[in-house]
C-alpha positions as CSV (number, residue, x, y, z in Angstrom):
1,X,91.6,9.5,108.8
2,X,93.8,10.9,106.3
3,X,97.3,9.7,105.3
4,X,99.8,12.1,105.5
5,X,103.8,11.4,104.4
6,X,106.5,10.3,107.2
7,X,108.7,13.5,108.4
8,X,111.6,12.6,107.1
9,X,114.9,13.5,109.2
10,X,118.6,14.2,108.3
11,X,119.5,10.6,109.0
12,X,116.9,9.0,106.7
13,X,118.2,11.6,103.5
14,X,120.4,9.6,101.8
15,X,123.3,12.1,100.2
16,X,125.2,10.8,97.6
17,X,128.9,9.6,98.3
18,X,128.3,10.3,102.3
19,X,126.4,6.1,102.9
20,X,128.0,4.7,105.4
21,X,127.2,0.8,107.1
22,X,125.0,0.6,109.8
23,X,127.0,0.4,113.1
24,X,125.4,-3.6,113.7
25,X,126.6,-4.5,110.1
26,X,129.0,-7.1,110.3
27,X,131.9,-5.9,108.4
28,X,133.8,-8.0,105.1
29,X,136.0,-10.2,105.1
30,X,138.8,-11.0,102.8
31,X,141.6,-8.6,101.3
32,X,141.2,-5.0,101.4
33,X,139.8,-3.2,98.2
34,X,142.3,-1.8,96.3
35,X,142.8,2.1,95.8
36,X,141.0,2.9,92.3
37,X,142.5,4.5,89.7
38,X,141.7,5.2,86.5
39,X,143.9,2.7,84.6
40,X,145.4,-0.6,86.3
41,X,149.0,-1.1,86.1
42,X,149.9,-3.4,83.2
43,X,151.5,-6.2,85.9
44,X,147.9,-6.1,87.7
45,X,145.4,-6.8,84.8
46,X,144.6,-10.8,84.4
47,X,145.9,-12.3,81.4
48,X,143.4,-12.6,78.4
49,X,141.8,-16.2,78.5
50,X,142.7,-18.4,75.8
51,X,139.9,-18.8,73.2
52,X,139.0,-21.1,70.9
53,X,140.5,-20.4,67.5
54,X,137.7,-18.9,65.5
55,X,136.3,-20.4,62.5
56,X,135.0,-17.5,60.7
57,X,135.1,-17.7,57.5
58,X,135.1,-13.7,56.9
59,X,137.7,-11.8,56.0
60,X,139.1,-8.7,58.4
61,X,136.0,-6.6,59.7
62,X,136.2,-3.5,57.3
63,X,137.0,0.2,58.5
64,X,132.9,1.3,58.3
65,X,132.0,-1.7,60.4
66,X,133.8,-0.5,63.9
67,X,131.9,-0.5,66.6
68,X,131.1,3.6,66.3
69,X,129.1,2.9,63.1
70,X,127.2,0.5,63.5
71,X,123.4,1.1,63.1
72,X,120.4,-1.0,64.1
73,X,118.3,-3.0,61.8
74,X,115.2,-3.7,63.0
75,X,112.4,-6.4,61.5
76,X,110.5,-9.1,62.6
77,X,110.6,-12.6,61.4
78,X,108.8,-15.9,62.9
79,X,109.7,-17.7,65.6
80,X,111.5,-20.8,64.1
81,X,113.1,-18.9,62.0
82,X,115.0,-16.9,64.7
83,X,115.9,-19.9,66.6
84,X,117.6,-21.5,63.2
85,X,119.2,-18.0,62.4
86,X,120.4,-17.6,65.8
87,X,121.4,-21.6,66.4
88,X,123.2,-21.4,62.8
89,X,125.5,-18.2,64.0
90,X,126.3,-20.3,67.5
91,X,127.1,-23.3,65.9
92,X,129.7,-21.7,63.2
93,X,130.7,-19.1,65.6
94,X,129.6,-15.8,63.7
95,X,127.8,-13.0,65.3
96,X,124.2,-12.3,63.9
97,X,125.1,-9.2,62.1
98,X,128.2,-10.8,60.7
99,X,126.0,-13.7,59.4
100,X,123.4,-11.6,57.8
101,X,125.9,-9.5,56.3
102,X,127.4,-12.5,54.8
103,X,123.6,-13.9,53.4
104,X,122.8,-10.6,52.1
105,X,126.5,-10.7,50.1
106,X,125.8,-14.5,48.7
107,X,122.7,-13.0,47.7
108,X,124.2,-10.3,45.7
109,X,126.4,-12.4,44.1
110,X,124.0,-15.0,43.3
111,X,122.1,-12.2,41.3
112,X,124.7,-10.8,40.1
113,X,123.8,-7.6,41.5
């Protein structure tokens, strides 16, 4: 006996944008969706939650360090070390990069470098 693929037919092709519900589907409830668009009106977006205030102690990000230009840094380090690193930057509120950017300046300073 050999195995040979299922025939597929037209109504098993799925065709992108054309998937419809199943006619048994029970249908949602709630509002209807709203029409998309490529930018919300400024009335619809939700308000911004308030955060807490931050207590970085960091001045402005600089220019070079948007978003765009960042690069990774990979390494490796030991377990218990990552914890503390990463524990350290929760508990003072700093992202990881921003807190090794600010050890590798301390450093710099301390050696005058």
């Amino acid at each position: 006996m050999t195995n040979k693929p299922a025939a597929l037919s037209a109504d098993l092709v799925a065709v992108k944008g054309t998937a419809t519900p199943s006619p048994d589907m029970p249908g949602r409830t709630g509002p209807a969706p709203l029409p998309s668009s490529p930018e919300p009106p400024a009335a619809a977006m939700p308000k911004p939650k308030a955060s807490r205030p931050s207590r970085r102690p960091t001045a402005a990000a600089k220019p070079e360090e948007t978003e765009a230009n960042l690069a990774p840094l990979n390494f490796r380090t030991s377990a218990s070390f990552r914890r503390e690193f990463k524990t350290y930057a929760a508990r003072h509120d700093l992202k990881l990069n921003e807190l090794l950017r600010l050890c590798f300046e301390a450093y710099r300073r301390q050696q005058r470098d």
